[in-house]
Backbone as ProteinMPNN parsed JSONL, in Angstrom:
{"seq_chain_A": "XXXXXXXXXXXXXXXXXXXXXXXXXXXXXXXXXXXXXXXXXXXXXXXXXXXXXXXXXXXXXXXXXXXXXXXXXXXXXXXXXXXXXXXXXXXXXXXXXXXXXXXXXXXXXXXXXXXXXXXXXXXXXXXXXXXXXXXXXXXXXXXXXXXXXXXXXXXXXXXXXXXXXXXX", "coords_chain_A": {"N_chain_A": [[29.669, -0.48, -54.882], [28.08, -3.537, -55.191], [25.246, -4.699, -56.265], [24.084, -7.216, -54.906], [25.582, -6.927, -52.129], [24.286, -5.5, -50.016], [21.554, -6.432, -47.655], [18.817, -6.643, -49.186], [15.235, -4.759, -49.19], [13.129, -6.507, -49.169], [14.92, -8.884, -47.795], [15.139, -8.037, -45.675], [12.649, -8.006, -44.065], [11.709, -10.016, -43.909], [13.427, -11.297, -42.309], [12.995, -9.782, -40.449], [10.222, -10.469, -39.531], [10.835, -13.456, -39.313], [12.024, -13.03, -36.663], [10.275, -11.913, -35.215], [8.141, -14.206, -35.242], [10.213, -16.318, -33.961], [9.951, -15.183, -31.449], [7.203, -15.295, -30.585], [6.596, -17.9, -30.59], [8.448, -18.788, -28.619], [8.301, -17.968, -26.377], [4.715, -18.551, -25.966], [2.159, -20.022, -25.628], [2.345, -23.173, -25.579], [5.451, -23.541, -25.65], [7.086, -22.064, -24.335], [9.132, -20.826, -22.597], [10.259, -18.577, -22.777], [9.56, -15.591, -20.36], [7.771, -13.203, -21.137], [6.002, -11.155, -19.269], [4.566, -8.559, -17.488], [6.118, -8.211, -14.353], [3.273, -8.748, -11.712], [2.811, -8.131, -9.542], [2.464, -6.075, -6.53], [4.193, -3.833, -4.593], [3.346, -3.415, -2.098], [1.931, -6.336, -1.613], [1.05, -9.153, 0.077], [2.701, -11.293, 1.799], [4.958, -14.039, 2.385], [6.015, -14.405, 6.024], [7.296, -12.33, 8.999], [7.933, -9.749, 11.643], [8.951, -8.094, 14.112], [7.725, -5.654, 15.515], [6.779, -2.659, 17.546], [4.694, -0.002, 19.222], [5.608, 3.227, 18.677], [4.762, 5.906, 19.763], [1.978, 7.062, 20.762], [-0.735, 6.761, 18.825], [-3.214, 7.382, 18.872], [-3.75, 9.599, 20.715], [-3.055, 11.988, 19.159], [-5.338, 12.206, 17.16], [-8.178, 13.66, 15.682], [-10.973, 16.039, 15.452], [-11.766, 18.342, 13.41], [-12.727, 21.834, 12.394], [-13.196, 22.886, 9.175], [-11.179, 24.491, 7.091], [-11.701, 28.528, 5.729], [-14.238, 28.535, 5.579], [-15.448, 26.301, 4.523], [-17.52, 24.187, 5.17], [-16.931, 22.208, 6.287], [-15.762, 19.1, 8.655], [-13.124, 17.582, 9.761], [-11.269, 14.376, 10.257], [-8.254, 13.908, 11.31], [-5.559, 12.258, 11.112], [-2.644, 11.168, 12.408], [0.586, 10.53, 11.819], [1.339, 6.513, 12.267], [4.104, 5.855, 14.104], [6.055, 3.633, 14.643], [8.442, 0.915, 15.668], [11.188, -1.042, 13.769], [12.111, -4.425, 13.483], [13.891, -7.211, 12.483], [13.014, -7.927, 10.477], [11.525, -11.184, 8.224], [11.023, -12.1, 5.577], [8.097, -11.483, 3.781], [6.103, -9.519, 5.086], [3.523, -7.626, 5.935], [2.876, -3.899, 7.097], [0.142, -3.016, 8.657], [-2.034, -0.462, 9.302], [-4.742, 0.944, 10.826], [-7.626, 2.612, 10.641], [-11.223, 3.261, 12.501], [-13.697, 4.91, 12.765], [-16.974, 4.04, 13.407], [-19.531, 5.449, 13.275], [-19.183, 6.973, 12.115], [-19.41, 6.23, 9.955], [-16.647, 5.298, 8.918], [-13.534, 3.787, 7.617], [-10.808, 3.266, 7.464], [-7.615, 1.775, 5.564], [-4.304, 1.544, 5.516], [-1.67, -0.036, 4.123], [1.579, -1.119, 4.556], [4.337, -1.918, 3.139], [7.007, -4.334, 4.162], [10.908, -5.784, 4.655], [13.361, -7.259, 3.972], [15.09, -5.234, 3.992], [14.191, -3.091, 5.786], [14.233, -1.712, 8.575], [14.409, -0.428, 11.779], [13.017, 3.389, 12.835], [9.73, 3.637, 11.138], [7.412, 5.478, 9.729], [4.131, 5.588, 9.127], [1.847, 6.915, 6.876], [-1.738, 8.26, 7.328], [-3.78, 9.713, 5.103], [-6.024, 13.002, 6.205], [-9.552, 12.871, 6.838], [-12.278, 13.868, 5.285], [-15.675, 15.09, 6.256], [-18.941, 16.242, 5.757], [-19.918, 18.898, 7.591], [-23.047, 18.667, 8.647], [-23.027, 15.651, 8.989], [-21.68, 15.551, 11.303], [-22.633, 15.281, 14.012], [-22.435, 14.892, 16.74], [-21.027, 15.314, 19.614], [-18.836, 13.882, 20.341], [-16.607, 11.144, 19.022], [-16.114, 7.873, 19.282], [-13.273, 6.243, 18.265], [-10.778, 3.586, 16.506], [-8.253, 2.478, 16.741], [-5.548, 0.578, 15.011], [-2.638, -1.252, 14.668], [-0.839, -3.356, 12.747], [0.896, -7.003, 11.817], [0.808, -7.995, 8.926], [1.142, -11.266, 7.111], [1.115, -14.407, 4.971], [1.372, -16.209, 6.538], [-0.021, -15.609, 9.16], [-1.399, -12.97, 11.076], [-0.936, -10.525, 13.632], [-1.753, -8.446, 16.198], [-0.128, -5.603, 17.003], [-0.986, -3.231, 18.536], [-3.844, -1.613, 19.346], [-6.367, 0.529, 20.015], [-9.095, 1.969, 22.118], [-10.703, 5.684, 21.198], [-11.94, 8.015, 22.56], [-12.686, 10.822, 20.416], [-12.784, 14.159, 20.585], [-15.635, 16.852, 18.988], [-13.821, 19.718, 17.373]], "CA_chain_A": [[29.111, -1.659, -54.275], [27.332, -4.225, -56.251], [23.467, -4.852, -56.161], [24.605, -8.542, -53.581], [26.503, -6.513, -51.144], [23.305, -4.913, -49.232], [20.325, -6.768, -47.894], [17.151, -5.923, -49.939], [14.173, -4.924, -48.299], [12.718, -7.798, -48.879], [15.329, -9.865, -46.782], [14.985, -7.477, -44.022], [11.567, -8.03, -44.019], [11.589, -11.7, -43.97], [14.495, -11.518, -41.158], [11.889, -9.134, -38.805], [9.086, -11.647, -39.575], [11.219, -14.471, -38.234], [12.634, -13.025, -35.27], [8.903, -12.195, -34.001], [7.829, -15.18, -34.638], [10.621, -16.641, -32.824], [9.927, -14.539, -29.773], [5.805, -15.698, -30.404], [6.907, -19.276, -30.12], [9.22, -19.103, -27.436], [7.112, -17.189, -25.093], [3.572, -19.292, -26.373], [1.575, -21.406, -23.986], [3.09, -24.316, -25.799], [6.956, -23.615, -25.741], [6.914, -20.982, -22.454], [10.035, -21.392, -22.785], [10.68, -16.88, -22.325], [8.196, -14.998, -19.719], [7.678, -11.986, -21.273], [4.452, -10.952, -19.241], [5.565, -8.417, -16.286], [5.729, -8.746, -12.479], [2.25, -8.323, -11.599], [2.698, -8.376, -7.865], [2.93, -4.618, -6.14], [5.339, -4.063, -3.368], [2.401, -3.609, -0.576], [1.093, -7.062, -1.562], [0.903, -10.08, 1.187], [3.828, -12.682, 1.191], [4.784, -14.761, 4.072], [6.965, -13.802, 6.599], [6.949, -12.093, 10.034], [8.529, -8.848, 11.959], [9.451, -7.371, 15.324], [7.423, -4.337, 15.752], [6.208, -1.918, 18.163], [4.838, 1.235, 18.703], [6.756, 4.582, 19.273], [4.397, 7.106, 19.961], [0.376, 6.443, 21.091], [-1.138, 7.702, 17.331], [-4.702, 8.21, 19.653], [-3.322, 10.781, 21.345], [-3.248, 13.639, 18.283], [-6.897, 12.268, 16.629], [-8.71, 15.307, 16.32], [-11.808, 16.092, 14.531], [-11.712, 20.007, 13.804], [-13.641, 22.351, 11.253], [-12.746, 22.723, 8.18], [-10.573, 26.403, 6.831], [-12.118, 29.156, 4.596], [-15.806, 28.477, 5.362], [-15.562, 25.082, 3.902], [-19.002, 23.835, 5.699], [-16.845, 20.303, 6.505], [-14.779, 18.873, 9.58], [-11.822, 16.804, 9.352], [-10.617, 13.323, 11.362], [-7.322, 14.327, 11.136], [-5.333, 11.115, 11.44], [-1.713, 11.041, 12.799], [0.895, 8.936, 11.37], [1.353, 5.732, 13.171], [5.333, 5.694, 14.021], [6.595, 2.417, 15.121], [10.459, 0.56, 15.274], [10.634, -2.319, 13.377], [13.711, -4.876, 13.504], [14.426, -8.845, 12.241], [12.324, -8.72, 9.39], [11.804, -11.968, 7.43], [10.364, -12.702, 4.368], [7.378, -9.938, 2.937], [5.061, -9.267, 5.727], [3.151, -5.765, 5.641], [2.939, -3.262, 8.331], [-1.596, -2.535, 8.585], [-2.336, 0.479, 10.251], [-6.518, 0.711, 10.117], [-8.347, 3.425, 11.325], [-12.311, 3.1, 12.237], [-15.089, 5.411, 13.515], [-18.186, 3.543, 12.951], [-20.404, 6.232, 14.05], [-19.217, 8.015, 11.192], [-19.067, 5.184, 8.773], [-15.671, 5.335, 8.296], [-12.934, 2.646, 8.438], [-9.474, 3.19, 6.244], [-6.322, 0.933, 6.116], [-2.805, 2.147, 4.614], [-0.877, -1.44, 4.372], [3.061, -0.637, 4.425], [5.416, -3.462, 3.114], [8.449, -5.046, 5.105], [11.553, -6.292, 3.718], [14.835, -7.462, 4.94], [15.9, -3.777, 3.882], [13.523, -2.309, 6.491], [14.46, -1.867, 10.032], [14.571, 0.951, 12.697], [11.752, 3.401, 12.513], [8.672, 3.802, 10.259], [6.008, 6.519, 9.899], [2.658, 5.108, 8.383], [0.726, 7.903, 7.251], [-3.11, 8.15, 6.624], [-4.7, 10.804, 4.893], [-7.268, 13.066, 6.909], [-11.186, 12.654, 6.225], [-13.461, 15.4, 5.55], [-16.926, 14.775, 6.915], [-20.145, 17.492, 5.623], [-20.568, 19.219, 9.02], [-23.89, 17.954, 8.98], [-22.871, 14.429, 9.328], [-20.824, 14.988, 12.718], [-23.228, 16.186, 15.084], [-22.35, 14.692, 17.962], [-19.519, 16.397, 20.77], [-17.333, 13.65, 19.682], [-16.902, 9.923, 18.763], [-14.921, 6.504, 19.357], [-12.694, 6.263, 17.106], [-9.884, 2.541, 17.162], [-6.785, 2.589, 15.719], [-5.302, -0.855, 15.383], [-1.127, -1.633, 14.337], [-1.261, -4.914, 12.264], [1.53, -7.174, 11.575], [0.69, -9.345, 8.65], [1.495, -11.987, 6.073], [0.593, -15.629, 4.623], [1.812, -17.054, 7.927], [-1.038, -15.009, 9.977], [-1.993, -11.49, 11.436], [-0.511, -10.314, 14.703], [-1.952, -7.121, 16.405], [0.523, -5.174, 17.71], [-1.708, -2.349, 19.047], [-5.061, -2.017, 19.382], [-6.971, 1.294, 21.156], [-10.488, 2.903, 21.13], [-10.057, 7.054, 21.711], [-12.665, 9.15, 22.424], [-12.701, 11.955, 20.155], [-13.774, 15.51, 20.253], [-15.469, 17.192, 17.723], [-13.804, 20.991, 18.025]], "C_chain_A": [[28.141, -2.306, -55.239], [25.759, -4.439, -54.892], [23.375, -6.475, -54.797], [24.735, -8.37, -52.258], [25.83, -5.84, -50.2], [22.135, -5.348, -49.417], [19.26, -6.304, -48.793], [15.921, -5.923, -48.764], [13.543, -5.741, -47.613], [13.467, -8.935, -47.511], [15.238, -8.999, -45.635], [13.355, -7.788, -43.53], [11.08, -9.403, -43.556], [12.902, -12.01, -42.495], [13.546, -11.138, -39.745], [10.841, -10.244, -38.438], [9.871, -12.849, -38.543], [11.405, -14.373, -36.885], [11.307, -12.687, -34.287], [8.171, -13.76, -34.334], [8.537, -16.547, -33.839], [10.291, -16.361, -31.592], [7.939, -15.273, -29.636], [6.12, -17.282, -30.012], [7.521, -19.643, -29.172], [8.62, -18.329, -26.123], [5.809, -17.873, -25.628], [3.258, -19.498, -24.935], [2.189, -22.966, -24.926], [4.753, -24.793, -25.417], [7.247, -23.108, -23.926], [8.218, -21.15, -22.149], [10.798, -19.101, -21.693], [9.419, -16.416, -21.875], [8.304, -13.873, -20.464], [6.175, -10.93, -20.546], [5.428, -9.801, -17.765], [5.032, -8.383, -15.228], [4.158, -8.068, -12.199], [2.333, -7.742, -9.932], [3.664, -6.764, -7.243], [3.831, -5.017, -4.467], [4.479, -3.919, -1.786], [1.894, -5.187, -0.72], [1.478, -7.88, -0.743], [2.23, -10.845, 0.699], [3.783, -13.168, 2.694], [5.911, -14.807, 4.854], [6.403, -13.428, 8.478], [8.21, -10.738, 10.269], [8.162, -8.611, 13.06], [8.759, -6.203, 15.188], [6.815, -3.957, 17.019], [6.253, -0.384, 17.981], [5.302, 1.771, 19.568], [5.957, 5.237, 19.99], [2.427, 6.344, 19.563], [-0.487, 7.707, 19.773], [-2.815, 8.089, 17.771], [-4.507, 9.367, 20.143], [-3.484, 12.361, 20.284], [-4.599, 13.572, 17.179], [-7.146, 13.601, 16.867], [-9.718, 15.636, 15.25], [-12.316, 17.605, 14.326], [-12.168, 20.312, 12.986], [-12.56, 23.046, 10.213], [-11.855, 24.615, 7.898], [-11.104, 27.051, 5.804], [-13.905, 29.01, 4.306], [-16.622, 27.435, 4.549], [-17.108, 24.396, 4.127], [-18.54, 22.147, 5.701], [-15.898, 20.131, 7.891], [-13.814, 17.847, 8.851], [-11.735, 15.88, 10.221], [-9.607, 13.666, 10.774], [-6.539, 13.275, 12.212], [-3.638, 11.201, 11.611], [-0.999, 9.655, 12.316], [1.236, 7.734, 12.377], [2.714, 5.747, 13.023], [5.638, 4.368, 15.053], [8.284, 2.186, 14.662], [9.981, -0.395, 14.83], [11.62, -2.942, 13.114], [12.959, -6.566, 12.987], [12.97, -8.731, 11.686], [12.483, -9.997, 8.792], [10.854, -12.749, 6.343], [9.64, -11.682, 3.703], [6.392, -9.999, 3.685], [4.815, -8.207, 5.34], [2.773, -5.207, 7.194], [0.987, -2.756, 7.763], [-1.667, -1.391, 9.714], [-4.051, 1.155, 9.844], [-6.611, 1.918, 11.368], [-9.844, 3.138, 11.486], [-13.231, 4.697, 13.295], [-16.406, 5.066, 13.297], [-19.233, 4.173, 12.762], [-20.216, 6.915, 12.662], [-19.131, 7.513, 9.98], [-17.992, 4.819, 8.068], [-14.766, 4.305, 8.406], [-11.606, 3.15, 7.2], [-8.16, 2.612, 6.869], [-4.968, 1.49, 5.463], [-1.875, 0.852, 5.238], [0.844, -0.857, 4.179], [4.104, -1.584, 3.922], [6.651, -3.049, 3.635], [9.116, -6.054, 4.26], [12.705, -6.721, 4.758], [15.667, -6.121, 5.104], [15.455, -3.089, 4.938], [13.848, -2.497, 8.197], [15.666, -0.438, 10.563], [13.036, 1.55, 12.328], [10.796, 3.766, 11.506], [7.697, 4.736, 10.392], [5.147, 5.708, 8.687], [1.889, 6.117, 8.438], [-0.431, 7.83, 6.405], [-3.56, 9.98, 6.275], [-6.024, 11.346, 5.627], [-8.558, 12.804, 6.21], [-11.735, 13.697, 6.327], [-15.06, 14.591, 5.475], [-17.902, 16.155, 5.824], [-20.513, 17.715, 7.268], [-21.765, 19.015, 9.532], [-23.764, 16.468, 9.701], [-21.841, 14.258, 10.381], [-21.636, 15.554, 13.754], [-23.218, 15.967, 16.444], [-20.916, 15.123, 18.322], [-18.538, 15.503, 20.19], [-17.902, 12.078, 19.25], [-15.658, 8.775, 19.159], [-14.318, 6.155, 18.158], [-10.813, 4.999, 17.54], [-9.058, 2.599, 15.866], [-6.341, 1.396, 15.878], [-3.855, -0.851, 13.81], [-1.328, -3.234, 13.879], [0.156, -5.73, 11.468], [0.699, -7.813, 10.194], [0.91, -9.9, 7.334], [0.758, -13.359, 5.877], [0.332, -16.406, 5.932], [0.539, -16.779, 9.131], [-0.571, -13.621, 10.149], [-1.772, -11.422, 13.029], [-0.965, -8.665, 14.635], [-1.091, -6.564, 17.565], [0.217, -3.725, 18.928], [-2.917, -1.869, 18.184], [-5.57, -0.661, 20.403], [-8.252, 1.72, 20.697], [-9.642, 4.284, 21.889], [-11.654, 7.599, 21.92], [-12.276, 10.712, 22.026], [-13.068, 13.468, 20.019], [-14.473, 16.065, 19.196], [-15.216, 18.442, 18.426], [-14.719, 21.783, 17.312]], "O_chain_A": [[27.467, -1.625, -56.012], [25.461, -4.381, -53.699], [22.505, -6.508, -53.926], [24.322, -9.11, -51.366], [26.573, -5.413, -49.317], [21.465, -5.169, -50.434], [19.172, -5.076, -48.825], [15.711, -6.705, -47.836], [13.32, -5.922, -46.416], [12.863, -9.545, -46.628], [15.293, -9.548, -44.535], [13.152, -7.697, -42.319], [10.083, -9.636, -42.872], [12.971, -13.088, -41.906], [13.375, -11.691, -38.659], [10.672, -10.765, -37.336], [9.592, -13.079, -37.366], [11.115, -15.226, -36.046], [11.185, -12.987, -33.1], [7.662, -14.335, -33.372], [7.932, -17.476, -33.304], [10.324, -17.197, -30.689], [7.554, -15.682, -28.541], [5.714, -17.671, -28.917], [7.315, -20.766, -28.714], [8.84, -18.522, -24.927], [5.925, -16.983, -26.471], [3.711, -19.309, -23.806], [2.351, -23.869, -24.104], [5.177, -25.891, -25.056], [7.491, -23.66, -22.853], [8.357, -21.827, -21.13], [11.375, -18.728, -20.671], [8.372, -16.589, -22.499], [9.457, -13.475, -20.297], [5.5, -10.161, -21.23], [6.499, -10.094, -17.233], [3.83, -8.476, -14.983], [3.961, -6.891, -12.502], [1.662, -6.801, -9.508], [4.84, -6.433, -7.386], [3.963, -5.964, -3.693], [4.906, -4.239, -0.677], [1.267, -5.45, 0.306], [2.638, -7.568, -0.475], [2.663, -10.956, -0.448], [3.079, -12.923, 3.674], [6.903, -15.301, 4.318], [5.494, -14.0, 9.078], [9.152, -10.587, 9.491], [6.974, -8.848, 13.283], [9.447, -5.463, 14.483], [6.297, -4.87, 17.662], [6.99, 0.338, 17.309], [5.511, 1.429, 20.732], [6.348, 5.279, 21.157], [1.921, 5.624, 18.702], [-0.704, 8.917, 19.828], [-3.509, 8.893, 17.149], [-5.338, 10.231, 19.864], [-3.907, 13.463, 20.635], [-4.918, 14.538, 16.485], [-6.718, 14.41, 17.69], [-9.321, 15.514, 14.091], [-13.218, 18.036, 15.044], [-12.375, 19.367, 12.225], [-11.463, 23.559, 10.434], [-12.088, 25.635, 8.548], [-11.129, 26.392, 4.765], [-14.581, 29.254, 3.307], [-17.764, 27.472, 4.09], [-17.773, 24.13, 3.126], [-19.217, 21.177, 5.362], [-15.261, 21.141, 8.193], [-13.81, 17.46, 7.682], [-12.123, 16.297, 11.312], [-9.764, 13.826, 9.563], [-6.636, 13.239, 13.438], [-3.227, 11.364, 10.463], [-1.378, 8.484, 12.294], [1.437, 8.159, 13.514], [3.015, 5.664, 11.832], [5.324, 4.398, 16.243], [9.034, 2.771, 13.88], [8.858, -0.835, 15.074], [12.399, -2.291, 12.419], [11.788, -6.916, 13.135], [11.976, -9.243, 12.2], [13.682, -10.252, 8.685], [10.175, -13.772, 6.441], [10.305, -10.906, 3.016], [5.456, -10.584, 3.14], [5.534, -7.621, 4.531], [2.473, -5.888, 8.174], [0.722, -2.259, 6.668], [-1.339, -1.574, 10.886], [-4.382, 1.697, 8.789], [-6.028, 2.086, 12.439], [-10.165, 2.59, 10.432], [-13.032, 5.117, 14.435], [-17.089, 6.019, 12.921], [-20.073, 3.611, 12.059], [-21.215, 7.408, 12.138], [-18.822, 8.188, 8.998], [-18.019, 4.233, 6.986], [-15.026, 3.631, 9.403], [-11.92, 3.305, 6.02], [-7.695, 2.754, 8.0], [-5.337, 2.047, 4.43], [-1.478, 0.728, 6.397], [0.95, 0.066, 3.371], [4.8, -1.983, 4.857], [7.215, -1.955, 3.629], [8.593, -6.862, 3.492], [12.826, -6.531, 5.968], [16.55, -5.875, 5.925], [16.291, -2.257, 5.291], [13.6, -3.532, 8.815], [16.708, 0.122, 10.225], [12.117, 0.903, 11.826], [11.404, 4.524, 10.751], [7.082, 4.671, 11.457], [5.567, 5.347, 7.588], [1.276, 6.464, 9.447], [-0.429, 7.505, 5.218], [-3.604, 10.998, 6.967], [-6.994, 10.601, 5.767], [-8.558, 12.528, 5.011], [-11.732, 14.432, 7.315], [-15.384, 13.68, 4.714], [-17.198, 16.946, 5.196], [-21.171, 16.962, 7.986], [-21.873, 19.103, 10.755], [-24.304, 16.19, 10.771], [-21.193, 13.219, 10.51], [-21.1, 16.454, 14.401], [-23.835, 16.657, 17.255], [-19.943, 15.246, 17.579], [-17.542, 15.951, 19.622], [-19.085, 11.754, 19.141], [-14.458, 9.029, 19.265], [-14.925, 5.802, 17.147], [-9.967, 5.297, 18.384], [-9.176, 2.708, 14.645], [-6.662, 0.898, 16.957], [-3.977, -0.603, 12.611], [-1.867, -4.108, 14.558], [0.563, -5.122, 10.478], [-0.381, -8.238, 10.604], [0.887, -9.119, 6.382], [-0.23, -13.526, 6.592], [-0.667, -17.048, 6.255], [0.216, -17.684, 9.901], [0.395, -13.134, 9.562], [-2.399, -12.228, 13.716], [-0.779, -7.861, 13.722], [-1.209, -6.886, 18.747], [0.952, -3.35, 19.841], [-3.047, -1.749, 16.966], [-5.205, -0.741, 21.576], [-8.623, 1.863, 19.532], [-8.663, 4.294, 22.634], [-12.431, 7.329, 21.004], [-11.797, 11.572, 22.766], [-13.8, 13.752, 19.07], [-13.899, 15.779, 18.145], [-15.75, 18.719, 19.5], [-14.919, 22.95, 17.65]]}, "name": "protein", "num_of_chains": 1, "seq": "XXXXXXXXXXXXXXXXXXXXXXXXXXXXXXXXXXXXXXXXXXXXXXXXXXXXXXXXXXXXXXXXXXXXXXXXXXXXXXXXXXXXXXXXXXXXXXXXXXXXXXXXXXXXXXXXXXXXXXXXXXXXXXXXXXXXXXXXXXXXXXXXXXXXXXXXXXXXXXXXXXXXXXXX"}
């Protein structure tokens, strides 16, 4: 093979150069021509839409604020998942399932996203809370669970309870 018959470094070098600064110019803020930036937007986030839900099973009912295992020196709210049906999705609403005990300063939400893929039923589950057994000293507390449809369009509450809880 003659010395012609295989790029030289050099032209490979000068070939790479171009082709990024093709891709810098065609993706720019001038040209914008190629996105290269990626989807920022997570699959729990808000869109606008709406859904059919209700709930299955009353998620007050198995609250339960019990002491901790192994001599831990903590209790637990021990939070039940919220199971609901959910039919004629449309668009990207999210399923909100909020927990609160005020008393105990607590409040946590676990948002669920809805799709056109989604329908029949759903478990929403929250992680329990550990308390310092100091900071539960009362027999029990109110504690509201609240089922939340929602998207751009608005916020529909599909259930809504306070509980009175024990502490065991």
């Amino acid at each position: 093979m003659g010395e012609g018959s295989l790029p030289s470094v050099q032209q490979f070098q000068v070939v790479t150069v171009a082709v990024v600064l093709a891709i810098l110019v065609l993706s720019g803020p001038l040209v914008g021509v190629v996105d290269l930036t990626p989807e920022t937007r997570s699959a729990a986030q808000l869109g606008g839409g709406t859904a059919n839900v209700s709930v299955v099973d009353d998620p007050t009912a198995d609250l339960a604020i019990t002491p901790g295992r192994f001599g831990t020196n903590v209790s637990y709210l021990r939070v039940p998942p919220a199971v609901v049906d959910v039919d004629r999705v449309e668009g990207r609403p999210r399923l909100l399932y909020l927990v609160q005990a005020p008393r105990l300063d607590f409040e946590r939400s676990v948002a669920e996203p809805l799709n056109g893929t989604v329908d029949g039923r759903v478990a929403v589950r929250m992680d329990d809370r550990a308390f310092e057994r100091a900071s539960v000293p009362n027999d029990s507390y109110v504690v509201t669970v609240t089922v939340r449809v929602q998207s751009f369009d608005g916020t529909r509450t599909v259930y809504q309870r306070n509980a009175t809880v024990p502490v065991q």
